[in-house]
C-alpha positions in Angstrom: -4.5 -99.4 58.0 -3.8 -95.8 57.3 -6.5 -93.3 56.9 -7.5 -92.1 53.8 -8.8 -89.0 55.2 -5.7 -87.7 55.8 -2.9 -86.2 53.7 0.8 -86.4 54.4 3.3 -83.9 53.0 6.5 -86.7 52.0 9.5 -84.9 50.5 10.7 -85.5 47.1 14.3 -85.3 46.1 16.0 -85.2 42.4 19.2 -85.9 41.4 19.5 -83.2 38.9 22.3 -85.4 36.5 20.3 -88.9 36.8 16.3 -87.0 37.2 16.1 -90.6 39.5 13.5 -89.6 42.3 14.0 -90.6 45.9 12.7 -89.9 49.2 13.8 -90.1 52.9 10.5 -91.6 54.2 10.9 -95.3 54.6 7.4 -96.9 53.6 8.1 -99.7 52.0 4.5 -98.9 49.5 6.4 -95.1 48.8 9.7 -97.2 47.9 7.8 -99.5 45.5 6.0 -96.5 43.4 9.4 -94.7 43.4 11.4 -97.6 41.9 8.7 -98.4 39.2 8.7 -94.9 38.6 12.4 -94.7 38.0 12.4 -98.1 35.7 9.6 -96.4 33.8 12.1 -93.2 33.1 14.8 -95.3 32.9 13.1 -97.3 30.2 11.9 -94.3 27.9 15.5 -92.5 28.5 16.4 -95.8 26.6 14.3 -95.3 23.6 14.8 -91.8 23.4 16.9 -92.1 20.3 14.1 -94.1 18.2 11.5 -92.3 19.5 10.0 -89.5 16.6 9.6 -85.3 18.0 6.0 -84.8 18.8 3.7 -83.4 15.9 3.3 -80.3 14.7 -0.2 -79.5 15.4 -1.0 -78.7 11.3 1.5 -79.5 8.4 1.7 -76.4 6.5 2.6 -77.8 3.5 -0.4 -80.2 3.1 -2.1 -76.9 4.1 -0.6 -75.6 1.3 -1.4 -79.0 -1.6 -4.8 -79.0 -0.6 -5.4 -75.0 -1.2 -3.9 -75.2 -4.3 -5.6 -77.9 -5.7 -8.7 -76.2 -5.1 -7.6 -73.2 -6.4 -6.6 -75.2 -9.8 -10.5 -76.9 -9.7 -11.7 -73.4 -9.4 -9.5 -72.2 -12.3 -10.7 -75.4 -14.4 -14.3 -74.8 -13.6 -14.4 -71.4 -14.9 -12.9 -72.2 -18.3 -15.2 -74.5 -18.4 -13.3 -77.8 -17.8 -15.6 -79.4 -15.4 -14.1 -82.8 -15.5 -10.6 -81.7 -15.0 -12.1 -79.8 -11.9 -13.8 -82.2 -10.6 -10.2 -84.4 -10.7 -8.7 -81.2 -8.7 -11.6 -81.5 -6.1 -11.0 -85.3 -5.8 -7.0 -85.2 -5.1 -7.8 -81.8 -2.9 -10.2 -84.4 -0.9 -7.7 -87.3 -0.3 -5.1 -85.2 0.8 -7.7 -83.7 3.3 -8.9 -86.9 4.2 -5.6 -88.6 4.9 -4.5 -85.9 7.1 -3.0 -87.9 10.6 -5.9 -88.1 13.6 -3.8 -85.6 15.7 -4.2 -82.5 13.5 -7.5 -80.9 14.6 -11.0 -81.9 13.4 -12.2 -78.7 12.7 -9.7 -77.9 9.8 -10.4 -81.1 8.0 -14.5 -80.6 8.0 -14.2 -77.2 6.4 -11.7 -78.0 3.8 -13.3 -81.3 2.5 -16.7 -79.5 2.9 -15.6 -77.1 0.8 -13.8 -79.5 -1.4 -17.1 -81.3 -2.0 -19.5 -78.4 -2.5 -17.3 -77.6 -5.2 -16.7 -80.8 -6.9 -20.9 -81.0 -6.4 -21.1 -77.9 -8.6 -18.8 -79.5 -11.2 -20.9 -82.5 -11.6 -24.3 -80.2 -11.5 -22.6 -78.4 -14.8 -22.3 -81.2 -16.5 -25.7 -82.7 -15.2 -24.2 -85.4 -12.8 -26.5 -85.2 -10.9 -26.4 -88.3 -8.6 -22.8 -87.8 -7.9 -23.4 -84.0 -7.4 -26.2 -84.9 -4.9 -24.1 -87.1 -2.9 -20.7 -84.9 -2.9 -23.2 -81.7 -1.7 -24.7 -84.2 1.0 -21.2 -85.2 2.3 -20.5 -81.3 2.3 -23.5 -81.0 4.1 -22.6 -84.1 7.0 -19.4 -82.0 6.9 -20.1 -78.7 7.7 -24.4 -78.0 8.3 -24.6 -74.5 8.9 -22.3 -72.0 7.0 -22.6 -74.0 3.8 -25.9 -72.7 1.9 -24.1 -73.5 -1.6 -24.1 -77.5 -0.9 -28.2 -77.2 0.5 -28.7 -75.7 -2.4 -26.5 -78.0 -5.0 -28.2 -80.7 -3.7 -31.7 -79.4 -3.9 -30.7 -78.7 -7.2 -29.8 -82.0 -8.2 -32.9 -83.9 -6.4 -35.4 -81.0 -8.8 -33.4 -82.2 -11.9 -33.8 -85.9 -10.9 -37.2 -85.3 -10.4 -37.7 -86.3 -6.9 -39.7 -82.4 -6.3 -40.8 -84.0 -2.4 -37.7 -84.7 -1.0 -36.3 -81.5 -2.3 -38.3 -79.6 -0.8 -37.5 -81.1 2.2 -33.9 -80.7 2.2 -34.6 -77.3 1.0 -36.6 -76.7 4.3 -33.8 -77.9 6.1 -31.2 -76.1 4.7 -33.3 -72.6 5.5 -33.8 -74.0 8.8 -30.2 -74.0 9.0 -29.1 -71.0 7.3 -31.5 -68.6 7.7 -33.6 -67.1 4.9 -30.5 -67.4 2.7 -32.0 -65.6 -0.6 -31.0 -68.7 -3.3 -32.5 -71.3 -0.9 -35.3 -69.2 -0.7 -35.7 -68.6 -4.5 -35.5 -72.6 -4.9 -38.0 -73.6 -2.3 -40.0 -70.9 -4.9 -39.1 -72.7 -7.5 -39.9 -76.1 -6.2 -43.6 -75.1 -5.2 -43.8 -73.9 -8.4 -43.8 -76.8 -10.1 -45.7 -78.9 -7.4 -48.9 -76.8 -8.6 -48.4 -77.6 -12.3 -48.1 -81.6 -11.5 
């Protein structure tokens, strides 16, 4: 039995045309390891030809789709087409969503949390306001802090739908988020306000 408390330094060769690895030490468990090693690369040189180039980390031009449909929401909204904004937002939001699982993370929350805030504000101007409750909730699950617009499209929507205690509370949260952000502030006003006259 050898010990496992100490190291030996074995000697590794190359063959620089073949990359096959050998050595000159003659344990039969070194030998083994070096031969399934050497089937392994001999296996993937092999495949070589079918396998794809590794990923760009971002694809640029879904980079590219997806700031341009927002763009065209946002030049819909302010005309004044809210519905063919909200469309934008929605195609912006599955080409966000369908990005592969190897681009990072990060990019994806911020553009679909961005993506829904907006489309939440669509649906709030046209007084959707289930849908633009939910679309500023995802933005919310999305992004939490940084994103006082969806706190306060959704606190918007629940005052509208009449449901004064729960926005409130979502309006708490937001300012516990982002600060004393001056519109959440105004609306948690607002909400108090009209919990005195009922």
């Amino acid at each position: 039995m050898e010990d496992t408390e100490t190291f030996t330094l074995v000697p590794l060769y190359m063959d620089p045309a073949s990359k096959i690895i050998s050595s000159s030490n003659t344990s039969r468990a070194l030998q083994e390891e070096l031969a399934a090693l050497n089937d392994l690369h001999k296996a993937f040189k092999k495949l070589d030809t079918d396998v794809p180039p590794p990923p760009i980390p971002v694809n640029p031009k879904r980079s590219a789709g997806i700031t341009r449909l927002r763009e065209s929401g946002n030049a819909e909204f302010r005309k004044g087409k809210h519905t063919d904004a909200i469309n934008y937002y929605t195609l912006g939001l599955q080409m966000a969503l369908t990005r592969p699982a190897w681009e990072p993370s990060g990019l994806v929350r911020d553009e679909v949390a961005g993506l829904y805030s907006n489309r939440a504000m669509a649906h709030v101007a046209i007084s959707n306001w289930v849908e633009g409750s939910v679309d500023a909730e995802a933005s919310v699950e999305a992004k939490k802090a940084g994103n006082a617009k969806a706190w306060w499209r959704k606190g918007r929507c629940l005052i509208e739908m009449g449901r004064l205690e729960e926005a409130k509370e979502w309006v708490g949260k937001g300012l516990e988020m982002e600060g004393n952000e001056a519109d959440l502030v105004t609306l948690l006003k607002e909400i108090e306000g009209k919990d005195k006259k009922s």
